[in-house]
BARONU-849265 format. One record per residue: x, y, z of N, C-alpha, C in turn; residue in three letters; residue number from 0. Coordinates in steps of 0.2 Angstrom, whole numbers, plus 5000, padded with zeros to 4 digits. Atoms other than C-alpha are relative to their C-alpha. Layout:
N
@n.px->X | n.py->Y | n.pz->Z | ca.px->X | ca.py->Y | ca.pz->Z | c.px->X | c.py->Y | c.pz->Z | resn->ALA | resi->NUM
...
# end
This chain:
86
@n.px->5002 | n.py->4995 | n.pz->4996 | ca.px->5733 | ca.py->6219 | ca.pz->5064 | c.px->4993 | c.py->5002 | c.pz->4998 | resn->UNK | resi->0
@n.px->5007 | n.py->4995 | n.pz->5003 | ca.px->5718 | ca.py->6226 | ca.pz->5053 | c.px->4995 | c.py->4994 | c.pz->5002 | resn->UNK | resi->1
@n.px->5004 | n.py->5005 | n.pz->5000 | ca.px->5709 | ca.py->6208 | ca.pz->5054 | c.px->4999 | c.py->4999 | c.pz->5007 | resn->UNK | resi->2
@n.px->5003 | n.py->5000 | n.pz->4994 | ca.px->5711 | ca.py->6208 | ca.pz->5072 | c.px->4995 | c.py->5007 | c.pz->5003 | resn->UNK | resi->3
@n.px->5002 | n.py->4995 | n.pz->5000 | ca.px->5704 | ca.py->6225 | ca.pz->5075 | c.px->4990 | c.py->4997 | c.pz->4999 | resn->UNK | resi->4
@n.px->5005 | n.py->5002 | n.pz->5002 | ca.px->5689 | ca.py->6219 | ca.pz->5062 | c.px->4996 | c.py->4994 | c.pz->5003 | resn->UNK | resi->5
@n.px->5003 | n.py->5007 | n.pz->4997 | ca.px->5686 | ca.py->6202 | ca.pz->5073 | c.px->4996 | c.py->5005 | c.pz->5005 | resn->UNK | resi->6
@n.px->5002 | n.py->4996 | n.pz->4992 | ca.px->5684 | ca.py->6215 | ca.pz->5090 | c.px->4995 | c.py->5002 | c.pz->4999 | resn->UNK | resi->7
@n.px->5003 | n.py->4997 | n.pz->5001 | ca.px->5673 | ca.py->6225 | ca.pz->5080 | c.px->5001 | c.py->5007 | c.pz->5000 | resn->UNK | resi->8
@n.px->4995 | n.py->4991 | n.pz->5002 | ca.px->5682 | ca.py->6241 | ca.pz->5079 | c.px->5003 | c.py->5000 | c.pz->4990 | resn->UNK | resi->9
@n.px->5000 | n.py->4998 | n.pz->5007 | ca.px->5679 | ca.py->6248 | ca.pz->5061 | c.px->5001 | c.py->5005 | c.pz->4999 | resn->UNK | resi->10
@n.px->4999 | n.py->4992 | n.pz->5002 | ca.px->5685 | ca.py->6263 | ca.pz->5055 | c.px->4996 | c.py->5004 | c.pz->4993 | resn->UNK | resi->11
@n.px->5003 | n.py->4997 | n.pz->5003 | ca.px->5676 | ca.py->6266 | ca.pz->5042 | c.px->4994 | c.py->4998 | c.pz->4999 | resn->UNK | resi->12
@n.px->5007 | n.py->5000 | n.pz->5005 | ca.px->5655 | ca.py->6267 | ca.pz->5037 | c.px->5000 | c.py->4994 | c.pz->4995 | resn->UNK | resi->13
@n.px->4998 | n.py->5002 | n.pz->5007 | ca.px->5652 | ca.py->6254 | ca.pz->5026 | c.px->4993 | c.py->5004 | c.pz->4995 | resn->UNK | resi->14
@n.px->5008 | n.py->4996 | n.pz->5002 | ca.px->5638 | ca.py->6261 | ca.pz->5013 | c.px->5001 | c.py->4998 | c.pz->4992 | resn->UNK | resi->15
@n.px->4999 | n.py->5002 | n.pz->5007 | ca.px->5634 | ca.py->6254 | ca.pz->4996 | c.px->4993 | c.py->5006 | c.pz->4996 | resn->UNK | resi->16
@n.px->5005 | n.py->4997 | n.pz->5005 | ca.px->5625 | ca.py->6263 | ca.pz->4981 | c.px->4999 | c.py->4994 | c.pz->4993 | resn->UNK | resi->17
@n.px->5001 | n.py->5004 | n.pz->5007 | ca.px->5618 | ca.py->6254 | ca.pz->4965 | c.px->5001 | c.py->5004 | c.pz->4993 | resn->UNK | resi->18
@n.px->5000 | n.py->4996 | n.pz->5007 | ca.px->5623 | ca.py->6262 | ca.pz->4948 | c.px->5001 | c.py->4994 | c.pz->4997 | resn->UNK | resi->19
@n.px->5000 | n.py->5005 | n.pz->5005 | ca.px->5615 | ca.py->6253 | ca.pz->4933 | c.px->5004 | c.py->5003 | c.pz->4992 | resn->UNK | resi->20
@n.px->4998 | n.py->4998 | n.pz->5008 | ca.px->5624 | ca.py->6252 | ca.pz->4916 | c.px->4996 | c.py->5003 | c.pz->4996 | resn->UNK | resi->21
@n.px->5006 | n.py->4998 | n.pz->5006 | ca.px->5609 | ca.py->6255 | ca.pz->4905 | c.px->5002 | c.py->5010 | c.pz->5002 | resn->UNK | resi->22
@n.px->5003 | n.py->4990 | n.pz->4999 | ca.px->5608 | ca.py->6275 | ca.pz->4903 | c.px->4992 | c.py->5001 | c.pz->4999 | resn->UNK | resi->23
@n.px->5005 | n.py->4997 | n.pz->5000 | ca.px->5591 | ca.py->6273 | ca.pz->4901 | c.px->4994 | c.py->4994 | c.pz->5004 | resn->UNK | resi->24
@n.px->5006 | n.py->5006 | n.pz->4999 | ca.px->5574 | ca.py->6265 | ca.pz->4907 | c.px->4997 | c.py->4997 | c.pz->4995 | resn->UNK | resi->25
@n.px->5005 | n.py->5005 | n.pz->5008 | ca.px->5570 | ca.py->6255 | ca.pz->4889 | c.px->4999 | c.py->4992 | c.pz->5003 | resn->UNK | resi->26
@n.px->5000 | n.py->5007 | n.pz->4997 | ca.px->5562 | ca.py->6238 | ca.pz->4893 | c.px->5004 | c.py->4997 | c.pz->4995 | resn->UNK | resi->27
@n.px->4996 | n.py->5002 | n.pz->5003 | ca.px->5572 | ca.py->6225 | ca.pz->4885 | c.px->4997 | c.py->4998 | c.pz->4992 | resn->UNK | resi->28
@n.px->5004 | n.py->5001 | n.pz->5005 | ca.px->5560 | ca.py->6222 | ca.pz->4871 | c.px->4999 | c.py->5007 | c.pz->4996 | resn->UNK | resi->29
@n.px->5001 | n.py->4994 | n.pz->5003 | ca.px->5559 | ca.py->6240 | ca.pz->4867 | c.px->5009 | c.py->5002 | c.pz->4998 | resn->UNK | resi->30
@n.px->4993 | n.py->4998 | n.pz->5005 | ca.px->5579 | ca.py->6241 | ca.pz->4864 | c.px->5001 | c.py->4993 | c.pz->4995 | resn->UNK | resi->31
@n.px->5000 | n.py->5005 | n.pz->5005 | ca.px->5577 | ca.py->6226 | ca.pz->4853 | c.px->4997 | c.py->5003 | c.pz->4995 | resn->UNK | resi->32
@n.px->5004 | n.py->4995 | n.pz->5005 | ca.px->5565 | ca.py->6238 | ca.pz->4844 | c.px->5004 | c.py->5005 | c.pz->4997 | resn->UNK | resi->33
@n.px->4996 | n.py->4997 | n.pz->5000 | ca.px->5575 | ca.py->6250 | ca.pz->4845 | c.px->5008 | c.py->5000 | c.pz->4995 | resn->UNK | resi->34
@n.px->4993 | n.py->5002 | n.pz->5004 | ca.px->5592 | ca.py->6242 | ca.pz->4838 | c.px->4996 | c.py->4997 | c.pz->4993 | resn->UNK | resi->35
@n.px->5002 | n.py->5001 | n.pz->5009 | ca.px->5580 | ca.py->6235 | ca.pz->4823 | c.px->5001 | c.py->5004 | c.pz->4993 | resn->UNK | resi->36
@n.px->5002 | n.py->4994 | n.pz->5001 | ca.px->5575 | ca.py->6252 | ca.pz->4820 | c.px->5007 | c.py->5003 | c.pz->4996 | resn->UNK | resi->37
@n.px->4994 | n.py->5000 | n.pz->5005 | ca.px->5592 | ca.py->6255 | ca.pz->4817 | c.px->5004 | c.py->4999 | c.pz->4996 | resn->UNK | resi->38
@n.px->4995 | n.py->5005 | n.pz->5006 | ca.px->5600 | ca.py->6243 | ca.pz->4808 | c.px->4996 | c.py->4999 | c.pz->4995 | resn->UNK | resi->39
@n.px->5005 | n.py->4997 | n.pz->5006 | ca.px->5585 | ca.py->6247 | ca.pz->4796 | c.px->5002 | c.py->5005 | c.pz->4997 | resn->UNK | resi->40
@n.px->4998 | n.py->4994 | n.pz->5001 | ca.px->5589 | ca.py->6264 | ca.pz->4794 | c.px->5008 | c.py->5001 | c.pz->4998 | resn->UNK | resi->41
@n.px->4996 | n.py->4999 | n.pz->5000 | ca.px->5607 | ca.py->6263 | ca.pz->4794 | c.px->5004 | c.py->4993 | c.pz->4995 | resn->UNK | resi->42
@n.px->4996 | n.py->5005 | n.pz->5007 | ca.px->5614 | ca.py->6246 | ca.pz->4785 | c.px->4995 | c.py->4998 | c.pz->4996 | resn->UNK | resi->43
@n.px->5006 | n.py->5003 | n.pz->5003 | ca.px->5596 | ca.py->6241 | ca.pz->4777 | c.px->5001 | c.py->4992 | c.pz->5000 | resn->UNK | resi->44
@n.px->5001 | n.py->5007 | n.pz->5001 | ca.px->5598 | ca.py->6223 | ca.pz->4782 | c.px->5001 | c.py->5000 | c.pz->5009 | resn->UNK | resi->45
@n.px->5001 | n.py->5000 | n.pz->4996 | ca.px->5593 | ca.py->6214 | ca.pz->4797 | c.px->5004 | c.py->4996 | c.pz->5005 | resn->UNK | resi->46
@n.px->4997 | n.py->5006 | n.pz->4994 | ca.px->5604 | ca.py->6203 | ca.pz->4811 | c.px->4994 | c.py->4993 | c.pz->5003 | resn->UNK | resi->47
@n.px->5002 | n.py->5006 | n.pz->4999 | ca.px->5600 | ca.py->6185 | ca.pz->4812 | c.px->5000 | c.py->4994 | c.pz->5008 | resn->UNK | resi->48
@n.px->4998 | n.py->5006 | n.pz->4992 | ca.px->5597 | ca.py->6178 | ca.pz->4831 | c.px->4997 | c.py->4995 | c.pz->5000 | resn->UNK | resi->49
@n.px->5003 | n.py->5007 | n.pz->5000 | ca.px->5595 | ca.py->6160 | ca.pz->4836 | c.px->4994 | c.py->5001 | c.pz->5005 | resn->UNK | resi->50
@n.px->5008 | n.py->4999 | n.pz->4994 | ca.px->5577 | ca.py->6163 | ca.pz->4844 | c.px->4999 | c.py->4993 | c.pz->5003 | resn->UNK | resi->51
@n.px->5002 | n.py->5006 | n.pz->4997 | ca.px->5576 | ca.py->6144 | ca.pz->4847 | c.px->5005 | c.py->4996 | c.pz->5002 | resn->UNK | resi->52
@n.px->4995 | n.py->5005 | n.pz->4997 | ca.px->5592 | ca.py->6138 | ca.pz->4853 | c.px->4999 | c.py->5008 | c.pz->5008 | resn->UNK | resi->53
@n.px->5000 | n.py->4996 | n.pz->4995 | ca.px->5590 | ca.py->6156 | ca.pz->4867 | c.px->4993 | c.py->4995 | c.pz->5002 | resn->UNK | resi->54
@n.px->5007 | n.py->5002 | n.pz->4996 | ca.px->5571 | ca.py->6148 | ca.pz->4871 | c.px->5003 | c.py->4995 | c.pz->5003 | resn->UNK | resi->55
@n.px->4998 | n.py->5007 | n.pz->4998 | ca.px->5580 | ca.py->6131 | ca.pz->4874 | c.px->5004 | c.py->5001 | c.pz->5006 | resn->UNK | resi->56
@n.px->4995 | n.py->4998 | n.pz->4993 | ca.px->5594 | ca.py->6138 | ca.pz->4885 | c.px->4996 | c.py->5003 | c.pz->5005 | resn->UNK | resi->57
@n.px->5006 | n.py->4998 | n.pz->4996 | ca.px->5581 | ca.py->6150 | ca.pz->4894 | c.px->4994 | c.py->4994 | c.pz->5004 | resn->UNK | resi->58
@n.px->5005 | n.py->5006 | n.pz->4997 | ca.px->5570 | ca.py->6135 | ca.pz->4898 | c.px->5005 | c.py->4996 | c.pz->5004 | resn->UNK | resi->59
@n.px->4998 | n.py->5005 | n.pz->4995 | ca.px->5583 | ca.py->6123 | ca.pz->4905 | c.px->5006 | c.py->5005 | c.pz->5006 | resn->UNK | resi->60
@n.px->4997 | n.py->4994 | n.pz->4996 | ca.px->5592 | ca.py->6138 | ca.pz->4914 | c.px->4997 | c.py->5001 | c.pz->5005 | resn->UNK | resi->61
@n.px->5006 | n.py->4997 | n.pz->4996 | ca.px->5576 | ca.py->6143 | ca.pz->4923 | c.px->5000 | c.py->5004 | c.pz->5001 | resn->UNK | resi->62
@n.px->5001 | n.py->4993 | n.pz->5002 | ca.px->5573 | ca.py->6158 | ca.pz->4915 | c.px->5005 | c.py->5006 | c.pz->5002 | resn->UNK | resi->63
@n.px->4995 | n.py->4994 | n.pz->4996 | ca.px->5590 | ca.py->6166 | ca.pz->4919 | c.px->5001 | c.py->5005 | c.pz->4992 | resn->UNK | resi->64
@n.px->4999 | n.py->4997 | n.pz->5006 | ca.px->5590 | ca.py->6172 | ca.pz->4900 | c.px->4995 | c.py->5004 | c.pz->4995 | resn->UNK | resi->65
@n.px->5007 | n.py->4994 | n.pz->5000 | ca.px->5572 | ca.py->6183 | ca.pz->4900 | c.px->5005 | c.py->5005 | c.pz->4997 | resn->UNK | resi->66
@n.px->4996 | n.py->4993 | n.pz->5005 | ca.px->5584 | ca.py->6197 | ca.pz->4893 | c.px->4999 | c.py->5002 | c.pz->4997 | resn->UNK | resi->67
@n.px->4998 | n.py->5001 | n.pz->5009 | ca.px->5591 | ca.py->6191 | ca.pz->4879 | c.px->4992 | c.py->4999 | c.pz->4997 | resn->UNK | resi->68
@n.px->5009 | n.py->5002 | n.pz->5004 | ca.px->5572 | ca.py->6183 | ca.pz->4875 | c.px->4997 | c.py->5005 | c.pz->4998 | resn->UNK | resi->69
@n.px->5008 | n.py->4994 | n.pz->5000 | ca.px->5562 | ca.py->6198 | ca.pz->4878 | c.px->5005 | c.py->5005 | c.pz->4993 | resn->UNK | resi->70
@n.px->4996 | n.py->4996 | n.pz->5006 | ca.px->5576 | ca.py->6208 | ca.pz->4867 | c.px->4998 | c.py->4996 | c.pz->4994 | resn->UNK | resi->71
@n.px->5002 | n.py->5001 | n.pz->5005 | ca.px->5576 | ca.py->6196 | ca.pz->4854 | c.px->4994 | c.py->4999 | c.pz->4996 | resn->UNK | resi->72
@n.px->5006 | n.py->4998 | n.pz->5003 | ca.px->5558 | ca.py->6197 | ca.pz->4852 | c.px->4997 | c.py->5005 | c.pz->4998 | resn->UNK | resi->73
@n.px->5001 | n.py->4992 | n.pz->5004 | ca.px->5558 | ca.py->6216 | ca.pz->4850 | c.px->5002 | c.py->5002 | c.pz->4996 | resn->UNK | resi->74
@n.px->4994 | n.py->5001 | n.pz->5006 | ca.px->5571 | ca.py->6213 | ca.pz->4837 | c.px->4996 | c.py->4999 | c.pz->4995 | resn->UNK | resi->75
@n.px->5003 | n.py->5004 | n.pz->5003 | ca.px->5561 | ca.py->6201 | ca.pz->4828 | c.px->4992 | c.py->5005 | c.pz->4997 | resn->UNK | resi->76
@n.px->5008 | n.py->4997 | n.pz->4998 | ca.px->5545 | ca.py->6209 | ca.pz->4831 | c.px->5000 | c.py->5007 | c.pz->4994 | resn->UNK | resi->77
@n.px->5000 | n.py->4993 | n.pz->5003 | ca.px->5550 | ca.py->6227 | ca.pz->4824 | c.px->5004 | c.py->4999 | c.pz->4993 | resn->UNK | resi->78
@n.px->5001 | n.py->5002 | n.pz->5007 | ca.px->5558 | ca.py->6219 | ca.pz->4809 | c.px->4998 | c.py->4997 | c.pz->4994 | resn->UNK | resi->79
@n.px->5007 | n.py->5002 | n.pz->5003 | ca.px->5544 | ca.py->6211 | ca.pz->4804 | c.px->4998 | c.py->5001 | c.pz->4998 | resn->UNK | resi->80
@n.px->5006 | n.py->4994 | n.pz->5000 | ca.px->5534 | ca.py->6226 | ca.pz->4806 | c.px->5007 | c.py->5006 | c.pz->4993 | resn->UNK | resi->81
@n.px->4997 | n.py->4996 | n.pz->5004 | ca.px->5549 | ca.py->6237 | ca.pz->4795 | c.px->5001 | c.py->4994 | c.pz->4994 | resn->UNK | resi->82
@n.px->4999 | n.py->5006 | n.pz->5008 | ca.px->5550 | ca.py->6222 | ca.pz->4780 | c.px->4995 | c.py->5001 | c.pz->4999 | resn->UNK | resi->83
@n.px->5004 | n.py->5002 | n.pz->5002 | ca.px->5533 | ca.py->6222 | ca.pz->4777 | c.px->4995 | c.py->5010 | c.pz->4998 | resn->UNK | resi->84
@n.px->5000 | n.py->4994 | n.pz->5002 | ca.px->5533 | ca.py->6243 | ca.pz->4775 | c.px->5001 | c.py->5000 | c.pz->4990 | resn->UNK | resi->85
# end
């Protein structure tokens, strides 16, 4: 009954979509990579270890579906660098 209805074009209801992102904030991905350094410095004093070169290899034959994780990883990397060398 409802299928036939929606064949005819008789719809009862609006459709109407909205986008609600997970993130609670605007940080680029790189800046919560900093971010997350930031605190695993502060808070356990030692730093998490990512495979930076096996994420480039995947991101590259993916065709760049994993920009995310990379730019994150290098915020990570980047601002642990920069608090090791404090």
């Amino acid at each position: 009954m409802t299928k036939q209805k929606y064949n005819k074009g008789l719809y009862s209801n609006n459709y109407s979509y909205t986008y609600k992102s997970n993130v609670p904030n605007e940080l680029s991905d790189f800046n919560m990579g900093q971010r997350n350094a930031y605190y695993d410095y502060k808070n356990k004093k030692h730093f998490k270890l990512y495979p930076k070169l096996l994420i480039n290899f995947l991101n590259l034959i993916s065709n760049h579906r994993l920009n995310e994780i990379k730019e994150y990883i290098d915020g990570y990397n980047y601002e642990s660098k920069r608090l090791k060398s404090k």
